[in-house]
C-alpha positions as CSV (number, residue, x, y, z in Angstrom):
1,X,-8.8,24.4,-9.2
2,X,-6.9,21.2,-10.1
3,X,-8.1,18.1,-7.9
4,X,-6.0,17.0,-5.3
5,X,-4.9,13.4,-6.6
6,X,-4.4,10.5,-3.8
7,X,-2.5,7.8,-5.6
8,X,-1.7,4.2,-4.9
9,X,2.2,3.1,-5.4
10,X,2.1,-0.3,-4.9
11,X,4.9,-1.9,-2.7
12,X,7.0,1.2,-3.9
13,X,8.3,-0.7,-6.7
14,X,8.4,2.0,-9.9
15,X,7.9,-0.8,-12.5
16,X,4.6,-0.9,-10.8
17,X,3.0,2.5,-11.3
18,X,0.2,3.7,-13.7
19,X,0.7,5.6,-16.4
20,X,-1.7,8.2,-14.5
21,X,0.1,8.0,-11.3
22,X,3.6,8.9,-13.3
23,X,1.8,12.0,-15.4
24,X,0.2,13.2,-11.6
25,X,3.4,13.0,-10.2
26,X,5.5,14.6,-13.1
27,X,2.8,17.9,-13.6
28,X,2.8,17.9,-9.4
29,X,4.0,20.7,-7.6
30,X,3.8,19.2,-4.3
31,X,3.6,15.5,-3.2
32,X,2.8,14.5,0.5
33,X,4.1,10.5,0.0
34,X,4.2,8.0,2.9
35,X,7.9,8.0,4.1
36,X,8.7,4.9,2.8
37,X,8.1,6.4,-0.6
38,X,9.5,9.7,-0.6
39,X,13.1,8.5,-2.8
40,X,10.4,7.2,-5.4
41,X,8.4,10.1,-5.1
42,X,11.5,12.6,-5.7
43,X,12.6,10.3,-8.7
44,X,9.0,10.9,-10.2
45,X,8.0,14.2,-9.1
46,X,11.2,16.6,-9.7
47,X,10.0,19.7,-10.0
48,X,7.6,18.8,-6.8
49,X,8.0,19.6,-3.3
50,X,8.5,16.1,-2.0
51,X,7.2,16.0,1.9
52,X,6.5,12.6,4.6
53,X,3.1,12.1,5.6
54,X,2.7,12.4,9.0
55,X,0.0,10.4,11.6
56,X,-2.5,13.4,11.4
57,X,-4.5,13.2,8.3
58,X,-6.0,16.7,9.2
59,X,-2.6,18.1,9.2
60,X,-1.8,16.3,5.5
61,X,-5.2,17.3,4.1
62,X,-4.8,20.9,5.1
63,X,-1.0,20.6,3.7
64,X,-2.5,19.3,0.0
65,X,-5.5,21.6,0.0
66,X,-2.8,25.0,0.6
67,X,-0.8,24.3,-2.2
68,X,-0.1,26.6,-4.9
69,X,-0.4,23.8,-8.2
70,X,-1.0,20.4,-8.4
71,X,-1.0,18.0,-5.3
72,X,-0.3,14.6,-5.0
73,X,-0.8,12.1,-2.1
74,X,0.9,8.8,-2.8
75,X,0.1,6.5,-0.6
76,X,1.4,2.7,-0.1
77,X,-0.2,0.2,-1.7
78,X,-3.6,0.8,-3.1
79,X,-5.4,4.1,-1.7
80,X,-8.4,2.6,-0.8
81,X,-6.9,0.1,1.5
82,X,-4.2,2.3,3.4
83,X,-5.4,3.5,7.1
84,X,-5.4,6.9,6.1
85,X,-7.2,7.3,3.4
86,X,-10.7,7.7,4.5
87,X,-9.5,10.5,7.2
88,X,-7.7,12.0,4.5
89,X,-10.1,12.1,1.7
90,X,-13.1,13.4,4.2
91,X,-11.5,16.1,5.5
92,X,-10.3,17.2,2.1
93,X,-14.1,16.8,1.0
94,X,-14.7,18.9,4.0
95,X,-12.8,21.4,2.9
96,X,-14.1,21.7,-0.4
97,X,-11.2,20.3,-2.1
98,X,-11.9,18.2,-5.2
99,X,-10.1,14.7,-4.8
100,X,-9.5,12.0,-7.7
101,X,-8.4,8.7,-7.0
102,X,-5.9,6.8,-8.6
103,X,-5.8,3.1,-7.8
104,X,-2.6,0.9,-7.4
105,X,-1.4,-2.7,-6.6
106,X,-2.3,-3.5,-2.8
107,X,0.8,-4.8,-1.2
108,X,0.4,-7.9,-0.4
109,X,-0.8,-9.1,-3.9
110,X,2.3,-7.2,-5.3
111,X,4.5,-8.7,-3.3
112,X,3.5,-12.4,-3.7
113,X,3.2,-12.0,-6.9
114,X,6.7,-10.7,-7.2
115,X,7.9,-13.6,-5.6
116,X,5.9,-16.4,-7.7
117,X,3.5,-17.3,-5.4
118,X,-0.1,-17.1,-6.2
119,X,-2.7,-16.1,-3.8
120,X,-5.8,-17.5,-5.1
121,X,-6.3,-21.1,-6.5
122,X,-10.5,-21.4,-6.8
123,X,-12.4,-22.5,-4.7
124,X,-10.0,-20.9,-2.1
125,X,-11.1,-17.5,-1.0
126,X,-8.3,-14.8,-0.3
127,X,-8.6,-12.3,2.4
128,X,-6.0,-9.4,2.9
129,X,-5.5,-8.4,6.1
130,X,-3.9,-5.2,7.5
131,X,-1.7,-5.7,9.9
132,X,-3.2,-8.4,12.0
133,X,-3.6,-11.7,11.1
134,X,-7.0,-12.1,13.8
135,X,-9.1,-12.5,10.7
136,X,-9.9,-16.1,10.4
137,X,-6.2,-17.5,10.7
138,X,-7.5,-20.6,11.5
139,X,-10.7,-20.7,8.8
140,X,-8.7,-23.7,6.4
141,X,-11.3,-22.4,4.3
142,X,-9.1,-19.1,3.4
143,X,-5.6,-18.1,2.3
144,X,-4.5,-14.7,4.1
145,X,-1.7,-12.6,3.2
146,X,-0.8,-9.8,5.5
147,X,2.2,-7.6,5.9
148,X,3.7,-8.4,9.6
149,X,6.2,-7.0,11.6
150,X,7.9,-10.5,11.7
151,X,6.9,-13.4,10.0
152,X,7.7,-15.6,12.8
153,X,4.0,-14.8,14.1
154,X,2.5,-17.6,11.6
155,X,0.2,-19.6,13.2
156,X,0.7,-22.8,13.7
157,X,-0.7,-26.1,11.8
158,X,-1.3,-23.9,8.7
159,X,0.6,-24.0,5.8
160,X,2.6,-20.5,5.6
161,X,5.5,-18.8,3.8
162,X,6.9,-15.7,4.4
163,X,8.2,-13.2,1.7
164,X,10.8,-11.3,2.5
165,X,12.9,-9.2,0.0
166,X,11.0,-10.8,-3.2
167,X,11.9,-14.3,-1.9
168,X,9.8,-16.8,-0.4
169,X,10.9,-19.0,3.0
170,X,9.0,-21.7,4.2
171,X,10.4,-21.3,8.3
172,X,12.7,-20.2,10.5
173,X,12.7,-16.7,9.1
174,X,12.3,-13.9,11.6
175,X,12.1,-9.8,10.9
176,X,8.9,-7.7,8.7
177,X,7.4,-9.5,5.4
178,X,4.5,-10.4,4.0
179,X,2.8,-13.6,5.4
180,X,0.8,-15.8,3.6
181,X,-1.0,-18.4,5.4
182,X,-3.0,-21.0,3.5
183,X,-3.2,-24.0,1.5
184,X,-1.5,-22.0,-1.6
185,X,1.4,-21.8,0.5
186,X,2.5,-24.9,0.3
């Protein structure tokens, strides 16, 4: 039996897959993608079955394990970072279904990078946070980048910048992006 491949797709951007997550995704015959990259999944995967994840990763394991060819679960950002991963890949091992792992861009190093702003300058450490910003926002010792549902919750008295859309602001922005908080955002 062909292994059930869990992919990373970076931000979504296709200029950012591997070469191994495009031949997975062209020899797939079904691919269970996060919603917000089931357009680049159907562009990629055309003779696949191209299905949302849902919140139940027992329900999306049991859905790759059943299929009839090659599976594919593309996931957002890098596999090993997304929320459901671990869920995901147990109960497929607990089902006796082979998995290989294919890594891709987290997020929030895409996306800075894609808007020219680099996240580590030595001796600054980086941490990437998902989904809160709890994690040492006020350590001046750090630079975080996290994706937000608006970039208006920067903390105060750090340096920040939001990137929305591939472009940085500096303030007054509102609505999701990434924030990165730190000395490298200024």
């Amino acid at each position: 039996m062909t292994p059930v491949v869990l992919a990373g797709a970076g931000p979504g951007d296709p200029d950012l897959l591997t070469l191994r997550t495009e031949a997975a995704l062209a020899a797939a015959r079904l691919v269970v993608a996060d919603p917000a990259l089931v357009p680049l999944a159907t562009a990629f995967a055309p003779r696949a079955e191209v299905v949302a994840a849902g919140l139940d990763p027992e329900a999306t394991a049991s859905t790759l394990a059943e299929s009839d060819g090659p599976a594919v679960r593309l996931y957002r950002g890098d596999p090993w970072l997304h929320p459901a991963y671990a869920a995901e890949a147990a109960a497929l091992a607990a089902g006796r279904v082979a998995t290989e792992a294919i890594p891709g861009p987290p997020v929030e190093t895409a996306l800075a990078g894609a808007a020219g702003l680099a996240l580590h300058h030595r001796p600054v450490s980086v941490t990437l946070t998902l989904g809160s910003l709890d994690a040492g926002a006020d350590d001046g010792a750090r630079t975080l980048a996290c994706e937000v549902p608006d970039v208006a919750l920067a903390p105060a008295g750090r340096p920040c910048a939001a990137v929305i859309d591939g472009a940085i602001h500096r303030n007054g922005t509102t609505g999701p992006g990434l924030l990165v908080v730190g000395e490298v955002a200024r």
